[in-house]
N, C-alpha and C positions, 0 to 999 in steps of 0.2 A: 465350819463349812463343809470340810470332807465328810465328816461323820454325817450329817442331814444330805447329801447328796446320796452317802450310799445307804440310807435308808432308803432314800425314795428307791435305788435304784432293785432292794430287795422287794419293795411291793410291785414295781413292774417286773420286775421277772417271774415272779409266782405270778400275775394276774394277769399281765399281757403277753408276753413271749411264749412260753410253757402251756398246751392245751390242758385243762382241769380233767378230763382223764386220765394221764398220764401219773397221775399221783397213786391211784388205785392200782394202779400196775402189780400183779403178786411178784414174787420172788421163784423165779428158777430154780431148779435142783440140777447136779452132776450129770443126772441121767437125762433128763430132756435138749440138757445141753450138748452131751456128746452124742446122741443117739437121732437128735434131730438137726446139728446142723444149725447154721446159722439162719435159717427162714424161722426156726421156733423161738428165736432170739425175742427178750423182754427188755424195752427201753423204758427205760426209767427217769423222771423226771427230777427237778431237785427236791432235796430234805432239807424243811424247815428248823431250826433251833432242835433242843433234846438231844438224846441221845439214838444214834441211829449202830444197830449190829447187824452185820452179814456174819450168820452163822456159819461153823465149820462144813457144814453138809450144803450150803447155799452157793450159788453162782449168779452174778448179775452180767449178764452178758451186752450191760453198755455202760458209758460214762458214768460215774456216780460223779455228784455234785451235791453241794452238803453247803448253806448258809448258819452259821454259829453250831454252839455245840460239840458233843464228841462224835467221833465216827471210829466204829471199831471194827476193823476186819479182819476175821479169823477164818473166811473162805476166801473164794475167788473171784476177782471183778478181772472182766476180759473188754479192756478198756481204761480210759485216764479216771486219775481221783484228780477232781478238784473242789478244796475245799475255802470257803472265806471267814475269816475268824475265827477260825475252831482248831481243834484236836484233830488229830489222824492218828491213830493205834492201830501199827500192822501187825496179826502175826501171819496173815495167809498170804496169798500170791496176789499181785497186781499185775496183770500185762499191759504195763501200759504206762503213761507217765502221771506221775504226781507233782500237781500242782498248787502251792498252801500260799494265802494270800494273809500274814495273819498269822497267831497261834503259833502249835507246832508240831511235828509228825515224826514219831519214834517207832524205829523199824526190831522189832520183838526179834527174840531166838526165835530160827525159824522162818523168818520172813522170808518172801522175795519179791523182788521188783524188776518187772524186767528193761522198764524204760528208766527215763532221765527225773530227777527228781529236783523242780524251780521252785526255789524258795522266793518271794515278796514280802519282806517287810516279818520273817517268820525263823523259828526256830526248831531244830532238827538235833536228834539221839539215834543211835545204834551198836544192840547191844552186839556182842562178838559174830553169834552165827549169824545173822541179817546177812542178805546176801543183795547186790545191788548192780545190772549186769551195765546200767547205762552210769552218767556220771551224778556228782551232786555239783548242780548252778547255782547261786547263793547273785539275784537279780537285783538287791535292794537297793543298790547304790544307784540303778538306772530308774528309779520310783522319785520321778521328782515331779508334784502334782500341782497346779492339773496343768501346768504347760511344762515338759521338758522338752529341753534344748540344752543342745552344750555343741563343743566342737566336731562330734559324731555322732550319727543319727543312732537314737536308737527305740524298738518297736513301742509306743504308750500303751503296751495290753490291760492296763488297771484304766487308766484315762479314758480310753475307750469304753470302756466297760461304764463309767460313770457317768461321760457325757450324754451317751447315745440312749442309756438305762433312764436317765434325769430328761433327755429330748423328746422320749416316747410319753413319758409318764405326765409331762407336764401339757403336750398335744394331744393327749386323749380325756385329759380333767379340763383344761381349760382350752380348748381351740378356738375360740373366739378373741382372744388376749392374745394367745400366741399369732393369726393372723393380723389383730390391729397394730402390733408391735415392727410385724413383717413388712408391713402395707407403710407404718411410721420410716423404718429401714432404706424402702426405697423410693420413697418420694421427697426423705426431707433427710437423704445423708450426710450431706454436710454440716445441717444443722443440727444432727442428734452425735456428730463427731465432738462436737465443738460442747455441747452440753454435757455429753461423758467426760469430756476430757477439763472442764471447770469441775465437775461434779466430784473426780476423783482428787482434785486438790485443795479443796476448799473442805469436802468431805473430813478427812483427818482431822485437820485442823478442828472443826467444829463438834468432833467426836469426842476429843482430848479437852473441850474447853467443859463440855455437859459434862464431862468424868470426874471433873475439880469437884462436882460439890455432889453432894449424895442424893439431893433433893433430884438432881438432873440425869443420873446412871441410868434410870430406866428410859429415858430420852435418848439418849447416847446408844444403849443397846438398840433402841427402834431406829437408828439412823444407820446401825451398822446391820442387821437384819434388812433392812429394805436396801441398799447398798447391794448387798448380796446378794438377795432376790433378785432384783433388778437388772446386773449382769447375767445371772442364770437364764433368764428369761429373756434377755436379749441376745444371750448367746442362739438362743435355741431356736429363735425366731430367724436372727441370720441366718444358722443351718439352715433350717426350712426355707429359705430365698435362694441358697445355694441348689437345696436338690429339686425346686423344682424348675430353676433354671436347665439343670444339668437331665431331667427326668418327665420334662415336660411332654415330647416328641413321644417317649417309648412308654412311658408312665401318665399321663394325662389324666385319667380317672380320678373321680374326686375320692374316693376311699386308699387312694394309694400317698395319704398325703404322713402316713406313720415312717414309709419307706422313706420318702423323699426327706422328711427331718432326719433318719438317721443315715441317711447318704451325703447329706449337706455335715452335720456333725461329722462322721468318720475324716472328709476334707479337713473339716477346719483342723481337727484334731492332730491330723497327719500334718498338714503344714504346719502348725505350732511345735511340732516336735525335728522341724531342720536346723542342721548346723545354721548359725549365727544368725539366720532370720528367722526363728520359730519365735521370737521373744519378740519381733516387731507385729508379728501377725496377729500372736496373740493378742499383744495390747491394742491395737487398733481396732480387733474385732469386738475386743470388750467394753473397749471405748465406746465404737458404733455401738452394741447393742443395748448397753446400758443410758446412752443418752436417748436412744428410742423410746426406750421403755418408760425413762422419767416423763418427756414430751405427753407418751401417748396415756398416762396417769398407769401402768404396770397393765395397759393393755385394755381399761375399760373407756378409753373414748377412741373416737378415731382424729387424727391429726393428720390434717392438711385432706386435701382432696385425692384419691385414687384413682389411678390411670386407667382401672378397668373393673367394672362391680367385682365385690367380693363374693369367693365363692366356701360359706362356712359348711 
């Protein structure tokens, strides 16, 4: 399930978040960089897979962000690295912090880094002269997906990054599912509580029974893929009741409906992540959103009557 979430969550950031110019961006030199000042500054969008080098004569004067692959830098990025699933090979300067979700980032004779360097889920080398003025964080232990909770709050930056990535993606491919699910949500919530909350216990059980025999596996997988889906898409559709509850007044516009799912996600996501009740919120919300989503058939009918026409 992690892995198919943050796939999705790499084709919406290339395709929604990220303007398609921004890729064509050239690359800085030393001299336009110190001679111009930060107004001639080149922002740079993310690097796809491959391998991506900042040459020793080259400056990228904004964040680099890097999805799979290596990333080799032997000039200067005046800004954070962050990378997901990949390699970092320092030997130039970074001002700024590195951030590796994934993979893992060896700081060369030579290096420097002037910020804090957060490891997720990642691993880290440094050879003698690497120079590092901030600390090394090692975060993996607070990576507990996708609801952490424990006796201390602590920030869900990967969580976020999936839920809100997987909220936008799935309201911009199917908006019409994502509203009939939302519309399911809140006209029939008790009843789509009550239908999550059978669904996820009878589910198991009926999973492990198709699994006994070989002829039924691929049964069992379609119970457990739709299961999935189902939550996801219910989750996403709450979000979206949440923000436009919360976005309705100063956001109202009907194009502003990308905003209000990842305003409604960020909530959920932040509550699921408090001491001792992030784990009831969670389950409750997935409960609700996935008995919606059986109810409304994953969003292609509409179920029950609406308080007020839809607005797709």
């Amino acid at each position: 399930m992690g892995l198919v979430m943050f796939c999705l969550l790499l084709l919406l950031l290339t395709g929604a978040l990220f303007p398609r110019e921004t890729f064509a961006a050239p690359l800085v030199t030393p001299q336009q960089e110190f001679q111009g000042g930060g107004d001639q500054c080149t922002r740079h969008g993310p690097f796809i897979g491959g391998n991506l080098l900042v040459a020793s004569n080259q400056v990228l004067c904004s964040d680099l962000i890097s999805f799979g692959g290596t990333v080799a830098i032997n000039g200067t990025v005046n800004g954070n690295v962050v990378a997901f699933s990949g390699n970092v090979i320092i030997e130039g300067t970074v001002n700024g912090d590195v951030n590796l979700y994934g993979g893992a980032v060896s700081l060369q004779s030579g290096s420097h880094v002037h910020g804090t360097i957060h490891l997720y889920n990642a691993r880290w080398s440094r050879e003698r002269n690497a120079q590092i003025d901030g600390t090394l964080i090692d975060r993996s232990q607070h990576l507990i997906w996708p609801f952490p909770s424990s006796l201390s709050f602590s920030f869900p930056s990967l969580s976020l990054l999936i839920w809100v990535g997987l909220g936008l993606l799935l309201t911009w491919l199917f908006p019409e599912h994502v509203m009939l699910v939302r519309t399911t949500i809140q006209t029939c919530a008790g009843r789509s509580l009550l239908v999550g909350l059978l669904s996820s216990i009878l589910a198991p059980a009926l999973i492990l029974l198709l699994s006994t025999l070989i002829i039924t596996i691929p049964l069992a997988i379609i119970v457990a893929v739709g299961l999935i889906a189902g939550w996801a898409l219910g989750m996403v559709a709450l979000g979206l009741l949440i923000g436009e509850r919360l976005l309705q007044t100063s956001a109202p516009q009907r194009h502003a409906r990308l905003i209000q799912v990842a305003v409604g996600l960020v909530i959920l996501t932040l509550a699921s992540s408090l001491p001792l009740l992030g784990w009831l919120v969670s389950l409750g919300a997935g409960l609700l959103g996935l008995g919606a989503a059986l109810l409304s058939r994953f969003g292609t009918r509409l179920y029950g009557l609406p308080r007020y026409p839809l607005m797709l």
